[in-house]
N, C-alpha and C positions, 0 to 999 in steps of 0.2 A: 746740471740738475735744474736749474733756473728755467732753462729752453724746453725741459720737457714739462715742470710746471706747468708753464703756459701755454703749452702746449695739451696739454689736461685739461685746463681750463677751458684752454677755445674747445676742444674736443666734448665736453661738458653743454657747451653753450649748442651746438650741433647737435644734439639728442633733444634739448628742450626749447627749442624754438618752436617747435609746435607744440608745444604743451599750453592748453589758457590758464590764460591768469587766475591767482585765486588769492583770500586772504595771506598776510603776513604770515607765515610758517613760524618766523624766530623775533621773539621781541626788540631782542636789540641791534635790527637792521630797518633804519628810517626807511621813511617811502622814499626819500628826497636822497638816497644812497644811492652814487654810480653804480652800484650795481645789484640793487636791489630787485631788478624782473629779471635777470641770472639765477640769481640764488633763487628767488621762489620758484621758478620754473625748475630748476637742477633737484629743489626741495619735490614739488608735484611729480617730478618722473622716477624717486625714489634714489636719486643720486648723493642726496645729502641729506642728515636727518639730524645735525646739530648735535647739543649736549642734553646729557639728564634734565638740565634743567629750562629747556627749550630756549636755549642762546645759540647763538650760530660763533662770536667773539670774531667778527670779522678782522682785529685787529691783530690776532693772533697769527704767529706763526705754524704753514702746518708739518706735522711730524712724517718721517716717513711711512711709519704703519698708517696714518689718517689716512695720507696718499696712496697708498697700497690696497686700501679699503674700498677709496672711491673708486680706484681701477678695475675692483674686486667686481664691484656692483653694473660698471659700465659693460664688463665682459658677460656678465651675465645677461645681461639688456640682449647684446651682441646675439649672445647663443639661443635664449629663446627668439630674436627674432622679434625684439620690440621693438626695433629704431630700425629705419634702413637704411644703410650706409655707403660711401662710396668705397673704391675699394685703397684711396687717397687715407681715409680716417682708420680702414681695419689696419692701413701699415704702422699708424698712428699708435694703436690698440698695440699691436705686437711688440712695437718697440715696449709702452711702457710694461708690459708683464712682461716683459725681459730684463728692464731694471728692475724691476720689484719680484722678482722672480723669490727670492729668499723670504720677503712681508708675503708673498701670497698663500706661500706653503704653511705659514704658519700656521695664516687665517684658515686656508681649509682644513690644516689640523686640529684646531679649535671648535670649527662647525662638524667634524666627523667624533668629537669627543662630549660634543653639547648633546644633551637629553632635551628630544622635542616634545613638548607637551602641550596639549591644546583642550582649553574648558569651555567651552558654552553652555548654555542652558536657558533656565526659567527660575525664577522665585516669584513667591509674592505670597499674598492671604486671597482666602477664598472663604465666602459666606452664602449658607444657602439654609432655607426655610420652607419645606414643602407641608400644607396642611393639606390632608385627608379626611373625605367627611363621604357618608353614605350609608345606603340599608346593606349592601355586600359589603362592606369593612370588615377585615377580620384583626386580630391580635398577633402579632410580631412573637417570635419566641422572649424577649424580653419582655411580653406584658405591656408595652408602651408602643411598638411602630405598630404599624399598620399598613398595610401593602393591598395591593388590587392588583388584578391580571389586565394589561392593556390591551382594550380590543382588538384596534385597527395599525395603532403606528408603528410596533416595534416587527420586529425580523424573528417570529418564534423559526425555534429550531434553524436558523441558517434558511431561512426558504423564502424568497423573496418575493412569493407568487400572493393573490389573495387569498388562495385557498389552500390553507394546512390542516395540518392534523397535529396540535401542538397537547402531544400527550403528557408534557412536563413542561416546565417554565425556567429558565434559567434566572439572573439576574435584570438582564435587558430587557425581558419581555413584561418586567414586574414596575408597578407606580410606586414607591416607598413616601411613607410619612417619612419624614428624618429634618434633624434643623443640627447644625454645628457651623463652628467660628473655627477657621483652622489656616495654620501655615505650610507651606509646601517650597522643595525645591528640587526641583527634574532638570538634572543635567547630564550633558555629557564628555566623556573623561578619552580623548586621543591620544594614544605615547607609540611613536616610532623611535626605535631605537634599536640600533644593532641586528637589523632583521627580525626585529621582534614587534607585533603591530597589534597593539590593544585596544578596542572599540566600545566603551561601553557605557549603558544609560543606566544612570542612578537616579530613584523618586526617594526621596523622603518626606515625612507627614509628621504635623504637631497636630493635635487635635483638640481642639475645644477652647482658646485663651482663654484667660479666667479661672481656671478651674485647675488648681496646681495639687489636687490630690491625686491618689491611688487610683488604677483601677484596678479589677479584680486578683490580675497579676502581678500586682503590685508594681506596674511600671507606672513614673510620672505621664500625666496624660498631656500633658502641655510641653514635655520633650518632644527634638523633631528626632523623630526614631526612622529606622531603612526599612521603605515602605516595597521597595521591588528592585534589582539589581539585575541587567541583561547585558545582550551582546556577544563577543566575539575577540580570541587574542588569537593569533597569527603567528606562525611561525614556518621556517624552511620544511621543518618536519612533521606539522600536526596543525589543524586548525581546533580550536573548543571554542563552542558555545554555550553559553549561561544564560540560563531564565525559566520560568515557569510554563508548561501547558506546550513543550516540542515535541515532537512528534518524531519518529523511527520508521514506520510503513515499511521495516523489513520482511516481516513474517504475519498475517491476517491475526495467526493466534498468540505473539511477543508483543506489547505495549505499540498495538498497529495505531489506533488511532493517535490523530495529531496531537494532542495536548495530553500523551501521558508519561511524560517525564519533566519532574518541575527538579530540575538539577543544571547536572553539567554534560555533555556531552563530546566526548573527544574524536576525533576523525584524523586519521593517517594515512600514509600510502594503503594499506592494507585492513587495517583496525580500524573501528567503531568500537567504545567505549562508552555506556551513558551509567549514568551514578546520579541518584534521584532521591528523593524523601518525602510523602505527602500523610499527615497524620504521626502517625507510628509506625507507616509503614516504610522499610527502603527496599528502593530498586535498583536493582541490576542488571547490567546489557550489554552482551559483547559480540561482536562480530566480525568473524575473520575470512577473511575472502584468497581463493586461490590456497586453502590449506596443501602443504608441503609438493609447494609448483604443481599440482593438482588443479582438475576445471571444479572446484570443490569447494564449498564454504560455509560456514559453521559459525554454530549458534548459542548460544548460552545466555538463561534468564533466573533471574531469583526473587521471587517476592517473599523477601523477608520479613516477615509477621509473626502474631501469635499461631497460624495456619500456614505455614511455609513451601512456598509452591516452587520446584526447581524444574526448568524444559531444558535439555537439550537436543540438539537439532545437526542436521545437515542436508545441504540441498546439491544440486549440479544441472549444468542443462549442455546439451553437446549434438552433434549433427552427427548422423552414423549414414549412409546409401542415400543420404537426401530427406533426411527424416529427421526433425529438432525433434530432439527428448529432453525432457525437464522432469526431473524424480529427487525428490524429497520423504526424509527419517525426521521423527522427535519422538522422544519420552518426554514424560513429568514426574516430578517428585521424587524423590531422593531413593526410592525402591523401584525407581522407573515402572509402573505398573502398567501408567498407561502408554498407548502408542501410539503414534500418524504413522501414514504409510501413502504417498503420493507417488502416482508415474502421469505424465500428460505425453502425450505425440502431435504432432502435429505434420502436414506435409501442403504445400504449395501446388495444386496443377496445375495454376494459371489462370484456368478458365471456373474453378470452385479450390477452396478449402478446407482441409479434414481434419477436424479436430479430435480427440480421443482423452479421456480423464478415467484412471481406475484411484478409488481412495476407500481408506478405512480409515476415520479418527477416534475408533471406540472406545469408551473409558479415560477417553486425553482430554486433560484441563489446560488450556493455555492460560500464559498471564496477562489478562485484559481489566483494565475497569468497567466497559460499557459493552453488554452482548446483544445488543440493537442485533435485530436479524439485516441490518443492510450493513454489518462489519464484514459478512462476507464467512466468516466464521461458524460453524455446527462442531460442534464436538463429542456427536451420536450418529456418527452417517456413515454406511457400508456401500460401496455400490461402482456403477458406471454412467458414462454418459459417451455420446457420441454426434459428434455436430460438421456438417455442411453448408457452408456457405459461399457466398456468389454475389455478383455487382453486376445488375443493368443498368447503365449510365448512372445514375445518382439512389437507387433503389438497392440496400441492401438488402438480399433474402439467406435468409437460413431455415433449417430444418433440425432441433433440436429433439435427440432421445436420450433420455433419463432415469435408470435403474437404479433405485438408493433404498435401502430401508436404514428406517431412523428408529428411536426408541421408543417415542410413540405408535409409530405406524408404517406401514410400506407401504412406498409408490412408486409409479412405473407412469412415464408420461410422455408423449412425443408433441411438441410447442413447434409452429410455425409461425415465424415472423416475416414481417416487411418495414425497412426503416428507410427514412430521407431524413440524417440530419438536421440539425439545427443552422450548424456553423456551413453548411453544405447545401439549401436549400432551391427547386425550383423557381423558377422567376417568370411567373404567367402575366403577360399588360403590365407590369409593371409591382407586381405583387407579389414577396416571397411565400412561399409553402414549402412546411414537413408538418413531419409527423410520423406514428409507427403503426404497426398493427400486429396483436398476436393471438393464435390461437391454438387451446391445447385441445387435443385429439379426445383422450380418456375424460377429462373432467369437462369437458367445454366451456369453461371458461375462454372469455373472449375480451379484450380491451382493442380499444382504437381512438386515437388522438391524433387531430390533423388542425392547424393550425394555418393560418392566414395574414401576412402583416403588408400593407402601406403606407408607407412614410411621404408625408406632403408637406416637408417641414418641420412647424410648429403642430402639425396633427398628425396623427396618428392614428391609424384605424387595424381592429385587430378582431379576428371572426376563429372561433373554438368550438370544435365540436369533439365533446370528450364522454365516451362510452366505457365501464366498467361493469359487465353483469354480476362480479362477486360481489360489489360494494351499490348496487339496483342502482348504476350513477350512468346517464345520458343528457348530458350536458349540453344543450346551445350557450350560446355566449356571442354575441357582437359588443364591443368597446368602443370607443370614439376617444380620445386621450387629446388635450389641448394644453402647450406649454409652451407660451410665448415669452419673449423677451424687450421689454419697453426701458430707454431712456429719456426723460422727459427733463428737462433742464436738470443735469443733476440727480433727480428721482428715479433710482435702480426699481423698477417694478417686476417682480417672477409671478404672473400669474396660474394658477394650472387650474383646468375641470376635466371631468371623467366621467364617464357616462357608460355604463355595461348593462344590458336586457340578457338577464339569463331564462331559460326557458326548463324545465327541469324532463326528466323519463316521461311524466306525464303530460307535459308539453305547458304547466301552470307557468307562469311569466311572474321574473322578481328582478329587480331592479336594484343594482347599487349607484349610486349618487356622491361625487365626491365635487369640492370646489375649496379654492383658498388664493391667498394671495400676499408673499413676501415683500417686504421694502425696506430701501435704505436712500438715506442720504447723508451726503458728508456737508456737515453746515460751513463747513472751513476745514482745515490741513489736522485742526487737530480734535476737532468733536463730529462723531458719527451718530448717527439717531435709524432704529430700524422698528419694521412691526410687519405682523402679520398674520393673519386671521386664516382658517381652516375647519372646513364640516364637510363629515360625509355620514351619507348615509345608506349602513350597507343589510339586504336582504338576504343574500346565498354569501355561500364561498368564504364564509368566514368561520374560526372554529364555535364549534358546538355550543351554542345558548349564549351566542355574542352578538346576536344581530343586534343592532340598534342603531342611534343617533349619538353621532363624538364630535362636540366642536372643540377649537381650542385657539386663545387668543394671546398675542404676547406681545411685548414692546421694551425695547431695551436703548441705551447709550451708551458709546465708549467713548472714554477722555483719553488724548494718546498725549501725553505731557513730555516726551519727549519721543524719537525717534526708536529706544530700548526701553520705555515706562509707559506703563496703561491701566486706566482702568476703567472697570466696565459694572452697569448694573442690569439686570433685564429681571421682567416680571411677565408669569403666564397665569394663564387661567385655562382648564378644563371643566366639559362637562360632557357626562356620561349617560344618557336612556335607554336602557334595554327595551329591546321592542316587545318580550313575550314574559319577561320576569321583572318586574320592580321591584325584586327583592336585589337587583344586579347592578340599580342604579347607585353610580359617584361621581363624585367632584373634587376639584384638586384646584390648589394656586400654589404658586412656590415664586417667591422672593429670591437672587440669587447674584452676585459680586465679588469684587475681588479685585486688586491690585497686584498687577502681576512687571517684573522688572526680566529683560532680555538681557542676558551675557556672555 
């Protein structure tokens, strides 16, 4: 037993001689201890990790499980591949899990019986103070905010171009008055166990310190209550996901868009399940694929409300003489009144492609929150279509005809297009180009957008010419885009300017203007200091009665008090001039903080 001891030991000493030095690992082993850069090297490579009470008791005898442990841990070393060995030390290895053959089984019975559990996250307080002031200022449904439309910075509708059409406003595209003192903790919770693997992030929210009344609901407002719950558990037979605003995109007219089931969602070999609830209303979602070893699969929805809307569904798609067929059935409503009725064909020659669509959805209600015409969705349309298309080198063309009458009106229309890509684009001297071109036969309507980009770096140069005769839009546009990167002892500088001359159908010339410039520097390891100033000013391409002048200036510090502890203050200023309504102009500063802890 002695021989192999020692044989541990030296075998110990062989893994950690390349390991550097570092602090005392265990209090009660002097520096001035024979074998004190052993142990702390055996301690750094993960060989030894002492007692609860960060003692090493070098004077201790050790047991045979202790021994059995450290062997535990060297074989592991072994298998991943962390130490490389002679094949002198693996006989070394063998022999001693051969004595301990009995301690090791334990151990890995022990670690196959352990529940693995792993938390991190975030906590801390956060403080924030936005004052609103202006002739456009309106009243918040509470009679007290005050909110603005932001002109230039935020992302209306997902569109990240300058020029939108933001016919609604969500949250992000809105400035809010608001000031609160509040605590938070967003973490996340890992449990592997028994083939079972749960993933999931939890926010909760105190709001307001201070203020230990009621609110409306009678809940304490200075409780940290479950502000959001998401993620993912795992299993051999099913995955489910939890959280708000998921998405299904099984059927255009079944809860297609991304964010319309704030539930749970289950997925199996076969099944789709989602179980939802938003308001008072719940939702239902099933989906079964390959019904009864059939190419066949099937659909079921329920929006249960005080107006209870129920579709069932089924689709298939199959190859018959060389010909993919896709046809699809649904009713709605519990008398099934209404109906879909889908056949598509399609066939490959090689040299073009035939596409073919017969559909009725007359009188059929799907269950959607949002009937945006770009869901793809009509739930009034009789008809046909019929489509050819073809590839010349990077030029896609088609020939679209399309026989529909709707509720409103019938139309009959044959559309010619030509596309290059985006992600697929010419490369003329050095300059990519696409763009598309369509035009319809009967209405004459016509669009054409072709596009130019040169990357020189830090510049950017960008040339648009965008025609729409439904919308009287003929667009020039050259850009110049400038986004350098400077280190200056220490000083992170992001500078950027922008510069676009639009020219409009009538050839009148307007001008957007943008310029700003971020900074940071770290004064030391553990205090950072940043700022950065921003104006532009924009003429076109912005939505509707928002031209104008937006600066906006801000300056903040983090304190990082330890490696997992921080905290941070930053303060901004906006201000807002509408170029044609001074009834539109505002201004805004917000105060904002927070001590936040990493675990």
């Amino acid at each position: 037993m002695k021989k192999l001891i020692t044989s541990f030991l030296a075998l110990a000493l062989v893994f950690t001689l390349t390991i550097p030095a570092m602090a005392n690992p265990f209090g009660d082993v002097p520096a001035d201890h024979w074998a004190y850069d052993a142990v702390n090297k055996a301690a750094q490579a993960g060989l030894l990790e002492g007692y609860g009470d960060g003692s090493y008791k070098p004077g201790q005898d050790l047991t045979r499980y202790e021994v059995a442990a450290l062997t535990a841990r060297v074989l592991e070393k072994v298998e991943t591949g962390d130490a490389e060995v002679n094949k002198e030390v693996v006989e070394a290895i063998n022999n001693l899990a051969n004595e301990f053959n009995k301690e090791l089984a334990q151990i890995d019975q022990k670690l196959a019986n352990s529940k693995v559990v792993t938390i991190s996250g975030q906590t801390g307080v956060e403080y924030k103070d936005v004052e609103l002031e202006g002739n456009g200022v309106k009243d918040g449904e509470d009679g007290k905010s005050v909110v603005y439309k932001d002109p230039f910075t935020k992302d209306f509708d997902d569109d990240d171009n300058d020029y939108v059409d933001a016919s609604d406003y969500d949250d992000d595209d809105m400035i809010t008055a608001e000031e609160y003192f509040k605590h938070f903790a967003d973490f996340n919770v890992n449990v592997d166990k028994d083939g079972m693997i749960a993933d999931l992030d939890i926010k909760a929210v105190g709001n307001y310190f201070g203020n230990y009344g009621n609110d409306e609901d009678g809940m304490n407002e200075s409780a940290l209550e479950l502000d959001e719950i998401s993620g993912s558990i795992t299993t051999e037979d099913f995955v489910a996901t939890i959280g708000d605003e998921q998405g299904l995109e099984w059927k255009d007219y079944l809860y297609f868009n991304d964010d319309d089931i704030d539930g749970v969602i289950f997925n199996s070999e076969n099944a789709q399940i989602a179980l939802g609830k938003r308001d008072e209303v719940r939702d239902i979602a099933v989906k079964y694929d390959n019904l009864l070893n059939l190419p066949v699969n099937a659909f079921v929805g329920i929006e249960d409300s005080t107006d209870r809307n129920v579709v069932a569904g089924l689709d298939t798609a199959f190859n018959l003489a060389g010909i993919e067929f896709a046809g699809e059935v649904a009713a709605n409503d519990t008398d099934f009144e209404g109906q879909l009725a889908r056949l598509g064909m399609s066939k490959d020659l090689g040299f073009v492609k035939l596409e073919g669509n017969v559909e009725s959805t007359e009188n059929f209600t799907g269950i959607k929150y949002d009937t945006d015409e770009d869901d793809g969705f009509e739930g009034t349309k009789k008809g046909y279509d019929v489509k050819a298309t073809t590839t010349l080198d990077k030029v896609e063309l088609s020939a679209l005809y399309e026989d529909y009458d709707y509720a409103v009106e019938s139309e009959a229309e044959t559309t010619l297009a030509a596309e290059v890509r985006e992600d697929n684009p010419y490369t003329i001297v050095g300059v990519d180009v696409f763009g598309n071109y369509e035009y319809a036969l009967e209405s004459e309507e016509e669009i054409r957008y072709v596009e130019a980009n040169k990357d020189l770096g830090a510049v950017a140069l960008t040339g648009i010419y965008d025609y729409d005769n439904t919308d009287n839009l003929a667009d020039k546009v050259v850009e110049v885009a400038y986004a350098p990167e400077f280190n200056v002892r220490g000083l992170k500088l992001a500078p950027t300017a922008k510069v676009a001359a639009i020219y409009d159908i009538d050839n009148n010339q307007a001008i957007n203007k943008e310029a700003g410039v971020d900074a940071t520097y770290a004064v030391n390891d553990k205090v950072t200091v940043s700022g950065g100033y921003a104006w532009a000013d924009k003429e076109d391409r912005v939505d509707d009665g928002m031209e104008g002048e937006f600066t906006t200036a801000k300056a903040g510090v983090e304190y990082k008090v330890t490696h997992s502890t921080s905290a941070k203050i930053n303060f901004e200023k906006a201000d807002y001039v509408n170029a044609t309504n001074d009834a539109e102009d505002f201004n805004t500063q917000s105060i904002t903080g927070g001590v936040s802890i990493d675990f």
